[in-house]
LOTORDREN-365135 format. One record per residue (C-alpha): residue in three letters; x, y, z. Coordinates in pm, whole numbers, always signed. Example, Ala and Ser with C-alpha at 12.3 -4.5 7.8 and 13.67 -1.06 7.14 Angstrom:
BEGIN
<rec "ALA",<+1230,-450,+780>>
<rec "SER",<+1367,-106,+714>>
END
This chain:
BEGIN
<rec "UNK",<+4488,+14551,+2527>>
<rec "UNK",<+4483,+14282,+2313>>
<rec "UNK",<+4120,+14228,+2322>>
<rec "UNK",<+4078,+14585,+2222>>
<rec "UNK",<+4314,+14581,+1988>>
<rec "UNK",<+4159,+14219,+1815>>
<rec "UNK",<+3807,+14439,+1817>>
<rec "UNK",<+3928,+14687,+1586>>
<rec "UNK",<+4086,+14988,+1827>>
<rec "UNK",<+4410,+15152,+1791>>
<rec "UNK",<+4649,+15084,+2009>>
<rec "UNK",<+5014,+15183,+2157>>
<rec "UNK",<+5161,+14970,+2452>>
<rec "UNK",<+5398,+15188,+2623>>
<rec "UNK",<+5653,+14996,+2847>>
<rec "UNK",<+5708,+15077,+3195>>
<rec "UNK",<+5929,+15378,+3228>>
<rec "UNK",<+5995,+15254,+3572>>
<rec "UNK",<+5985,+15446,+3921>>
<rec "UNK",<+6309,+15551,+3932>>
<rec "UNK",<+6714,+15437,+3944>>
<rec "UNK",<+6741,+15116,+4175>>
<rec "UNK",<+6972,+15163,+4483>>
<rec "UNK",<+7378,+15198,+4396>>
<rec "UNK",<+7337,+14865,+4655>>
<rec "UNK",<+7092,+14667,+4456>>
<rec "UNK",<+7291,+14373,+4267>>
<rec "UNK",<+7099,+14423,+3998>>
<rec "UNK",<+7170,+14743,+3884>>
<rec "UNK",<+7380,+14716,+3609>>
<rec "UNK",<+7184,+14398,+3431>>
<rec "UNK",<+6829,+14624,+3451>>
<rec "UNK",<+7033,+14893,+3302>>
<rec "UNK",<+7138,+14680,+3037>>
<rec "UNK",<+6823,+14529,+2963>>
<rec "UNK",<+6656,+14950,+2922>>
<rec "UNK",<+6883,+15039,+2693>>
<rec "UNK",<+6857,+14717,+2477>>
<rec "UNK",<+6475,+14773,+2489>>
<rec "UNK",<+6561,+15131,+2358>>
<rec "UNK",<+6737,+15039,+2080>>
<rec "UNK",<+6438,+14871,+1958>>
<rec "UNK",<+6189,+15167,+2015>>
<rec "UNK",<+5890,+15016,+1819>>
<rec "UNK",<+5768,+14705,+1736>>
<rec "UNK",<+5410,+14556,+1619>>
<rec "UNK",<+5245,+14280,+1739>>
<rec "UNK",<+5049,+13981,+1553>>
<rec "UNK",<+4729,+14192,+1730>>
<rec "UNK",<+4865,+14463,+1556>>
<rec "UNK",<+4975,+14634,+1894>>
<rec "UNK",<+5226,+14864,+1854>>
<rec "UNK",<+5465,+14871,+2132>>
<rec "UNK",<+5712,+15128,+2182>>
<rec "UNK",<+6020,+15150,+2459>>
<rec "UNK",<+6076,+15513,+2533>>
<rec "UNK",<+6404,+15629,+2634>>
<rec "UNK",<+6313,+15866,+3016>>
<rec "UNK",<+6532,+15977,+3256>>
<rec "UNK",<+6535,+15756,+3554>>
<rec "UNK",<+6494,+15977,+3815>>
<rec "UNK",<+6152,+16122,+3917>>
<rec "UNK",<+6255,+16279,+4275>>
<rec "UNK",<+6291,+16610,+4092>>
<rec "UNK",<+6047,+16858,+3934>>
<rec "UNK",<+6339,+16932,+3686>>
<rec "UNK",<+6388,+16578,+3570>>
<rec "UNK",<+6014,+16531,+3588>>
<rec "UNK",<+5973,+16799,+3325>>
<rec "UNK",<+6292,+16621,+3107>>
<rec "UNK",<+6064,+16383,+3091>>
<rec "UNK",<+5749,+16505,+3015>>
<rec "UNK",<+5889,+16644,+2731>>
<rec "UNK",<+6063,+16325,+2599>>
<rec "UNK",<+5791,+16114,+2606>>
<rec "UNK",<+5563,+16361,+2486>>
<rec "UNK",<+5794,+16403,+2162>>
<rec "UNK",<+5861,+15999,+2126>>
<rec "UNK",<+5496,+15880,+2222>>
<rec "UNK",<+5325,+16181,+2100>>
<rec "UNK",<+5534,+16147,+1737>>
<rec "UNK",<+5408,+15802,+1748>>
<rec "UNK",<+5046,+15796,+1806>>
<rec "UNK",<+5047,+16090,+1527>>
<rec "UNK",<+5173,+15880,+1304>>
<rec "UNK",<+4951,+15590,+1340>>
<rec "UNK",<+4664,+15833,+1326>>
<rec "UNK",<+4590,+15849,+1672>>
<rec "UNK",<+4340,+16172,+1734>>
<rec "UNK",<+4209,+16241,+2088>>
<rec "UNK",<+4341,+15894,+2254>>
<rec "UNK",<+4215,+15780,+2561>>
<rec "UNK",<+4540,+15780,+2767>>
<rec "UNK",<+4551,+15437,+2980>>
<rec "UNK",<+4822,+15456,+3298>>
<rec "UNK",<+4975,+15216,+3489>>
<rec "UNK",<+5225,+15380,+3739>>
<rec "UNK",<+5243,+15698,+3931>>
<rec "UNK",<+5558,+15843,+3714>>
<rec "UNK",<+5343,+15845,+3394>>
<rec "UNK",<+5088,+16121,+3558>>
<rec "UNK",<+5315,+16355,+3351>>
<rec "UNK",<+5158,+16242,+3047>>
<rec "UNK",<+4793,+16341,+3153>>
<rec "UNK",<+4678,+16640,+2946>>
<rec "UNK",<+5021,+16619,+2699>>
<rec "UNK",<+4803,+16358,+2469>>
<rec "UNK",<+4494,+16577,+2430>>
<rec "UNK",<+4387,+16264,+2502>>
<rec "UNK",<+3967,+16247,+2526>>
<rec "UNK",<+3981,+16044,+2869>>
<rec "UNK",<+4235,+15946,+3130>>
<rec "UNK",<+4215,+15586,+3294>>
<rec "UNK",<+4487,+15531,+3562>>
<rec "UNK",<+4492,+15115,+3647>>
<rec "UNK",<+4663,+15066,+4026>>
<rec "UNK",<+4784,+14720,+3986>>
<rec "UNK",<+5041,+14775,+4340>>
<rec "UNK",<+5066,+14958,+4630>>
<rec "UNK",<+5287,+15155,+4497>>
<rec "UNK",<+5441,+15383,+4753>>
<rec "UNK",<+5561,+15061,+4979>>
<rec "UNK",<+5792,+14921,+4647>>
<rec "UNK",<+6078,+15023,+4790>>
<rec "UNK",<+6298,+14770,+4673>>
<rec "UNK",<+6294,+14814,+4311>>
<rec "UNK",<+6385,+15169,+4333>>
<rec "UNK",<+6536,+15461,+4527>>
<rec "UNK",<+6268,+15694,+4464>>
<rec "UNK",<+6113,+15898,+4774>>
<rec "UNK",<+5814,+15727,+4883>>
<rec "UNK",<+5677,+16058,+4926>>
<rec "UNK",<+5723,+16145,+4648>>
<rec "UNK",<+5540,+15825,+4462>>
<rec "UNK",<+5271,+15895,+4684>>
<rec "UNK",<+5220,+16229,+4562>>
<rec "UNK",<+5219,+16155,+4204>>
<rec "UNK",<+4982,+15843,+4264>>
<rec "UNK",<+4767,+16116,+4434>>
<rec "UNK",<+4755,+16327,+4116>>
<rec "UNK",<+4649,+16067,+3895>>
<rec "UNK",<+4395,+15958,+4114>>
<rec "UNK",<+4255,+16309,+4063>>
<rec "UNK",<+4321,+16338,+3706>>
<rec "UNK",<+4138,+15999,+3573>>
<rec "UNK",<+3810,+15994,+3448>>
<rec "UNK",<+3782,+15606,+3571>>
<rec "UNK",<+3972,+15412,+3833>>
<rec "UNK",<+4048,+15081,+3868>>
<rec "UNK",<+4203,+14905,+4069>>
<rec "UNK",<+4334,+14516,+4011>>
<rec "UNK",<+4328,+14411,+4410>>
<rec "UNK",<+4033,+14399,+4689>>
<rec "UNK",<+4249,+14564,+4963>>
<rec "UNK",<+4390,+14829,+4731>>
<rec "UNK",<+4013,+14933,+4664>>
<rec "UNK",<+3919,+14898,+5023>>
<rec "UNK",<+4180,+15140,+5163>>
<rec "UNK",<+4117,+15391,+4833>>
<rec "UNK",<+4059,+15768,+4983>>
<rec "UNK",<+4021,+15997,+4668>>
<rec "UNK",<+3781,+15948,+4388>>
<rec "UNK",<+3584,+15647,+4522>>
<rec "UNK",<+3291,+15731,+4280>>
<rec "UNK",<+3508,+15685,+3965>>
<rec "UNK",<+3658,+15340,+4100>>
<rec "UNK",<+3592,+14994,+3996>>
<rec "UNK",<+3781,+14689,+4062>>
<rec "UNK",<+3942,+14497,+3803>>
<rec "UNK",<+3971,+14161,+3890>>
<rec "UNK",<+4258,+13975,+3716>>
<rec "UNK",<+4163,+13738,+3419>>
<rec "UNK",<+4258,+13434,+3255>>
<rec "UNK",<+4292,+13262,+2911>>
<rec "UNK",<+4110,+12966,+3076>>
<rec "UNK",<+4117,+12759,+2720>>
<rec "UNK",<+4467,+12823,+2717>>
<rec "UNK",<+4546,+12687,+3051>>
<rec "UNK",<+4275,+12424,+3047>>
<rec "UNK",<+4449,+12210,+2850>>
<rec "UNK",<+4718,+12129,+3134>>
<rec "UNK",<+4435,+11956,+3274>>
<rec "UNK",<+4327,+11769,+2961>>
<rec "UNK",<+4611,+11496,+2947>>
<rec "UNK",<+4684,+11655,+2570>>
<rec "UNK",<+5038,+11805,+2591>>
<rec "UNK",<+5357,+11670,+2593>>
<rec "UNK",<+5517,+11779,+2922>>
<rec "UNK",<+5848,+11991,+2841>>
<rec "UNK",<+6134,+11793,+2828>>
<rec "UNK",<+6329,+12034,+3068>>
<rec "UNK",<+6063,+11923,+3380>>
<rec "UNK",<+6095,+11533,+3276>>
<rec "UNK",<+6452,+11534,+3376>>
<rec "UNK",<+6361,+11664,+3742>>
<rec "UNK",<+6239,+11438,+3960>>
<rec "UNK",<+5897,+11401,+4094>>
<rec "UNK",<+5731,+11528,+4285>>
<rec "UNK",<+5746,+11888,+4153>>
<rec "UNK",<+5650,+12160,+4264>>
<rec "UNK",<+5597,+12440,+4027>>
<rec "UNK",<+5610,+12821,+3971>>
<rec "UNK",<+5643,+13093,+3704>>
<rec "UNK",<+5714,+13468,+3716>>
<rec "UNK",<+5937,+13673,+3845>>
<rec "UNK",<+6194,+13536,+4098>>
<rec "UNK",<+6300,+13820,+4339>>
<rec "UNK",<+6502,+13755,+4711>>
<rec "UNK",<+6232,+13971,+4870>>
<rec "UNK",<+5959,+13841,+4666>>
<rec "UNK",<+6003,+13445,+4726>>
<rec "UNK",<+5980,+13334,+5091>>
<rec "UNK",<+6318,+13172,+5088>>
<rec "UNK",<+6311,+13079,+5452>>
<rec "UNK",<+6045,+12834,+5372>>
<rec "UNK",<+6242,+12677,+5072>>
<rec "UNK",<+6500,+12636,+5298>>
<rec "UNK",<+6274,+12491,+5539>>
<rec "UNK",<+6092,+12223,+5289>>
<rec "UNK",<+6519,+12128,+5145>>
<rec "UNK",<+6553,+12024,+5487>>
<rec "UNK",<+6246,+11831,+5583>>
<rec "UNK",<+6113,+11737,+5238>>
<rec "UNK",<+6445,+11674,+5039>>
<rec "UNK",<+6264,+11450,+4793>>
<rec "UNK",<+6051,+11707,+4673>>
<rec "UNK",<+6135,+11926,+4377>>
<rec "UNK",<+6061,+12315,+4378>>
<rec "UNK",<+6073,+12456,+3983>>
<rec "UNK",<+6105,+12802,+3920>>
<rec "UNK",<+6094,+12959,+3599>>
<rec "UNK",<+6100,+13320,+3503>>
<rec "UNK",<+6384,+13635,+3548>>
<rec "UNK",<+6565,+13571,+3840>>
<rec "UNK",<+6712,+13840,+4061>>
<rec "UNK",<+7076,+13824,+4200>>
<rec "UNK",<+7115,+13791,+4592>>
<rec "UNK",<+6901,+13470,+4600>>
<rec "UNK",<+6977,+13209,+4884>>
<rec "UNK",<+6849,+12948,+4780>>
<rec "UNK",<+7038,+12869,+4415>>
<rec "UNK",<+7287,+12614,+4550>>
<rec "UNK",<+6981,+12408,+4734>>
<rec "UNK",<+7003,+12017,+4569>>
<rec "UNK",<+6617,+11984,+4497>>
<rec "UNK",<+6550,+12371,+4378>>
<rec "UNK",<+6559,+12403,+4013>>
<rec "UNK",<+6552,+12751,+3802>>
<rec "UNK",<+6479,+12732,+3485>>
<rec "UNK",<+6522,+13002,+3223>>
<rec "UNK",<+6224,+13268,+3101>>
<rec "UNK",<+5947,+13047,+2915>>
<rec "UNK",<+5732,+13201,+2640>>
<rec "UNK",<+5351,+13252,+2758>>
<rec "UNK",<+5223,+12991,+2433>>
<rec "UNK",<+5466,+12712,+2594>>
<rec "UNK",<+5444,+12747,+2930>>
<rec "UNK",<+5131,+12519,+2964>>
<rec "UNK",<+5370,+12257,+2844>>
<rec "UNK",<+5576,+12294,+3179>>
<rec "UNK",<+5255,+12333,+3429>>
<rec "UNK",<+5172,+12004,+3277>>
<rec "UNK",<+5456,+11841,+3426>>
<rec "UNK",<+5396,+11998,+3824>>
<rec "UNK",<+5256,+11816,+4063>>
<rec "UNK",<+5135,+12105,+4230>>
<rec "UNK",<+5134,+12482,+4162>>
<rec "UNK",<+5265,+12683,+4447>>
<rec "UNK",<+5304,+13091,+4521>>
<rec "UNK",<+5551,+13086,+4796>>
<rec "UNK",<+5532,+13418,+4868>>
<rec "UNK",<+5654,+13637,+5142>>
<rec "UNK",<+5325,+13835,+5229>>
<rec "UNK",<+5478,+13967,+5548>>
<rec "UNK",<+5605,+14245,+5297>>
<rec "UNK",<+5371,+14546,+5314>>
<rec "UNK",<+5420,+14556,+4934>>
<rec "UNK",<+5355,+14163,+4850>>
<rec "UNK",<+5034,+14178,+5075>>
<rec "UNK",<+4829,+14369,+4832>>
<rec "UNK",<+4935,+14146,+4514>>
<rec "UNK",<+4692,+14007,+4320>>
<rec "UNK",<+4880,+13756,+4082>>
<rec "UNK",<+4754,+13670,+3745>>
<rec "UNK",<+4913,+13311,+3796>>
<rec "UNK",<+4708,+13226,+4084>>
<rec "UNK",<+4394,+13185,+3815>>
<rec "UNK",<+4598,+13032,+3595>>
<rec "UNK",<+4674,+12746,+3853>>
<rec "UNK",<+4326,+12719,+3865>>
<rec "UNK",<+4219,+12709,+3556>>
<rec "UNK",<+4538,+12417,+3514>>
<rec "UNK",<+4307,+12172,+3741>>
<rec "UNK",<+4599,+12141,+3923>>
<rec "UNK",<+4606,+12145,+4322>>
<rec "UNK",<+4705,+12545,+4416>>
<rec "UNK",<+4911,+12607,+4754>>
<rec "UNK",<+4957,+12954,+4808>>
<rec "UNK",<+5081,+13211,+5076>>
<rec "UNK",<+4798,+13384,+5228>>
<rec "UNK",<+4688,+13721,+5018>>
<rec "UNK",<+4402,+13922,+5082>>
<rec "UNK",<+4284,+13889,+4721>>
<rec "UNK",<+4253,+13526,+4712>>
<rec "UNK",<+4034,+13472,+5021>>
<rec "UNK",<+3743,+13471,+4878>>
<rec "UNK",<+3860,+13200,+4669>>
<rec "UNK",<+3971,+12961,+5006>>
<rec "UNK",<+3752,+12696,+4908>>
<rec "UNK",<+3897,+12592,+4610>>
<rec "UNK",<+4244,+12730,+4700>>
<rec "UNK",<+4473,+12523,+4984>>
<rec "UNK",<+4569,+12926,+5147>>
<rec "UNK",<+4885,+12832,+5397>>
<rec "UNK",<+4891,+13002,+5730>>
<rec "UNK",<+5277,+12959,+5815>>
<rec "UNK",<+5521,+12790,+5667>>
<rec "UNK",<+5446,+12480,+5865>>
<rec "UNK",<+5107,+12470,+5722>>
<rec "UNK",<+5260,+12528,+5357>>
<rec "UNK",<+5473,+12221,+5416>>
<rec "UNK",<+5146,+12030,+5578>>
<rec "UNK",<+4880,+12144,+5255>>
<rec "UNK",<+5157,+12039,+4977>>
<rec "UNK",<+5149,+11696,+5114>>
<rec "UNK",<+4800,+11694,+5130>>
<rec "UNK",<+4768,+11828,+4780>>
<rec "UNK",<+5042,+11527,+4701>>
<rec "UNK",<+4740,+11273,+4822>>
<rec "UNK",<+4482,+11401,+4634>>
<rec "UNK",<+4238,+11175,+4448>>
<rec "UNK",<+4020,+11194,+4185>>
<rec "UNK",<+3905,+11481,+3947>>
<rec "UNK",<+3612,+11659,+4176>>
<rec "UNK",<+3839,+11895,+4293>>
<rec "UNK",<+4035,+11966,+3976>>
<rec "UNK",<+3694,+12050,+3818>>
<rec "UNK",<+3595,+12257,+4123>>
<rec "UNK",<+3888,+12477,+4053>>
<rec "UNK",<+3837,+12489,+3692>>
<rec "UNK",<+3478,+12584,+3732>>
<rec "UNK",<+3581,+12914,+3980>>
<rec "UNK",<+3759,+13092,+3690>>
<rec "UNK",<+3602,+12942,+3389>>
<rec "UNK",<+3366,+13276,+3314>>
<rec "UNK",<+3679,+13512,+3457>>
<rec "UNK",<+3804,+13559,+3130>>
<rec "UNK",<+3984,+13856,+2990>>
<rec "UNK",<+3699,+13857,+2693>>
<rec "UNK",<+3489,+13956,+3021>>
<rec "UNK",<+3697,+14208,+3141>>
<rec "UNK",<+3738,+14368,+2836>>
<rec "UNK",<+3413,+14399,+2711>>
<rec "UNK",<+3281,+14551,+3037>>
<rec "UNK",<+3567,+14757,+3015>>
<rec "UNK",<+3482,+14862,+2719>>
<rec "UNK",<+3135,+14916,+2816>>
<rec "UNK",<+3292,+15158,+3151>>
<rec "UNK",<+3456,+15350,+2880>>
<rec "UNK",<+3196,+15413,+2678>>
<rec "UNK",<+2974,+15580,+2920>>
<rec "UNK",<+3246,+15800,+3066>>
<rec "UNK",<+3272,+15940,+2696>>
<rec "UNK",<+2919,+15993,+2683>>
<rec "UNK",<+2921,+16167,+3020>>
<rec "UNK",<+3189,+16394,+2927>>
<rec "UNK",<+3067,+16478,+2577>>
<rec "UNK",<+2729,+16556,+2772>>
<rec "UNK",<+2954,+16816,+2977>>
<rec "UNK",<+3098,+16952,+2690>>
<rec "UNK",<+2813,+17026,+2475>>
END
């Protein structure tokens, strides 16, 4: 968005208006409901891309068709109101999660493009929403868009409905941005020099079902010199805070960040993949690694197979432990530019302008329909 924004295009960023109320259960309940309505009090903001970005207030519940129409009508008002006054006229309407198929034909919008980033019917621990239910609405989307894409090989792969209007849209990177890790150039954050080496690294979000725990525990025990840093939101119900050699580290902004990868010895994704949901991820950070020069140990996903010879892809946590040390020995810069090279043309610049170029010939086709 902010390549098509940069080229000249009109643009509102709507913020996720969720899947639904997490579980009465869920220890973070009351913090995510904190952090909605502080993003509502904000409503709309502009960016330096000249973005606008708006935080609608919706109803967090989507298991009903009553609550489904609240919120058709909210948005419609709040989004609608918006795009009409920054002179927004037929829009093409751009969705990213099953609950926003309510918007489709509220926007007069002159195309519909519905982006499946997740499997989105097996999150079930973010929400209490019917699964069903999700799965329903994901279904109506699918029927609705004019173009589908989807950001993971095995979400394409097991797509049923409207395979001739899909495309997959591999994740990108700002590879000058994270190149410079590699270069020597940046001072290394003064919050990683205090931990010891060697580090391990990670950013993003830090969830108990997300991060395989089990194998943190597993490395504190049989590799207690090494240092595992994670930085990004962290969830409550985490087991591994009070570990002596795990280290979280508060939210970083995206510009400063490369400052911390510069200090990791290795980039990790300790994953648990054995969740149905995690299995069809497609992290952004992954690339980013790459693009570092830094050695990349990662749990096994489906979307990064393709990418084993350049990646160190662990089969257990055994072989996690086992490919960390051997990234630890690693000599020389071969394979540091090998990994650079595999994502150096992956850039969002790409994605956007063949985007762009997808976009354009849907238009046509539809205007051709029309006339």
């Amino acid at each position: 968005m902010r390549r098509f924004a940069r080229a000249g295009n009109k643009v509102i960023f709507v913020n996720s208006i969720s899947m639904g109320l997490a579980a009465l259960k869920n220890k973070d309940l009351l913090p995510r409901v904190a952090r909605k309505l502080k993003s509502y009090a904000k409503l709309a903001r502009t960016t330096s891309e000249g973005i606008t970005v708006v935080s609608p207030a919706a109803l967090p519940f989507f298991g009903s068709r009553a609550s489904r129409a609240a919120n058709r009508h909210l948005l419609t008002a709040q989004v609608g109101g918006l795009a009409r006054s920054r002179g927004l006229t037929n829009p093409i309407l751009w969705i990213a999660i099953p609950t926003a198929v309510e918007m489709i034909g509220r926007m007069n919008e002159s195309l519909v493009v519905y982006q499946v980033s997740d499997k989105y019917d097996a999150n079930t621990m973010d929400h209490s929403t019917d699964p069903e239910t999700i799965a329903r609405l994901h279904e109506r989307a699918i029927d609705a868009a004019d173009i589908i894409f989807y950001s993971g090989r095995k979400l394409l792969a097991e797509a049923t409905r409207g395979c001739e209007r899909s495309y997959l849209l591999e994740q990108a990177v700002d590879f000058e941005h994270w190149s410079r890790v590699g270069s020597g150039e940046l001072e290394v954050a003064e919050e990683i020099t205090r931990i010891p080496r060697p580090r391990m690294g990670y950013f993003g979000a830090i969830e108990p079902w997300l991060v395989d725990q089990e194998l943190i525990k597993l490395a504190a025990r049989a590799r207690p010199a090494w240092q595992w840093i994670f930085i990004g939101n962290r969830s409550r119900g985490l087991e591994i805070e009070d570990l002596p050699n795990v280290h979280f580290l508060a939210p970083v902004k995206y510009n400063e960040l490369p400052r911390y990868a510069a200090g990791f010895d290795v980039c990790v994704l300790p994953w648990e993949t054995e969740q149905a949901f995690t299995s069809y991820g497609s992290a952004i950070k992954v690339r980013e690694y790459l693009a570092t020069g830094k050695p990349v140990v990662i749990a096994p996903l489906p979307e990064y197979e393709s990418m084993r010879d350049v990646l160190r892809i662990a089969r257990s946590r055994e072989d996690f432990l086992r490919l960390v040390e051997d990234a630890l020995k690693e000599q020389g810069d071969e394979r540091a530019r090998a990994r650079q090279a595999s994502v150096r043309s992956g850039t969002w610049d790409a994605r956007a302008e063949w985007v762009s170029e997808l976009i354009e010939e849907a238009l046509s086709r539809k205007q051709l329909r029309n006339v």
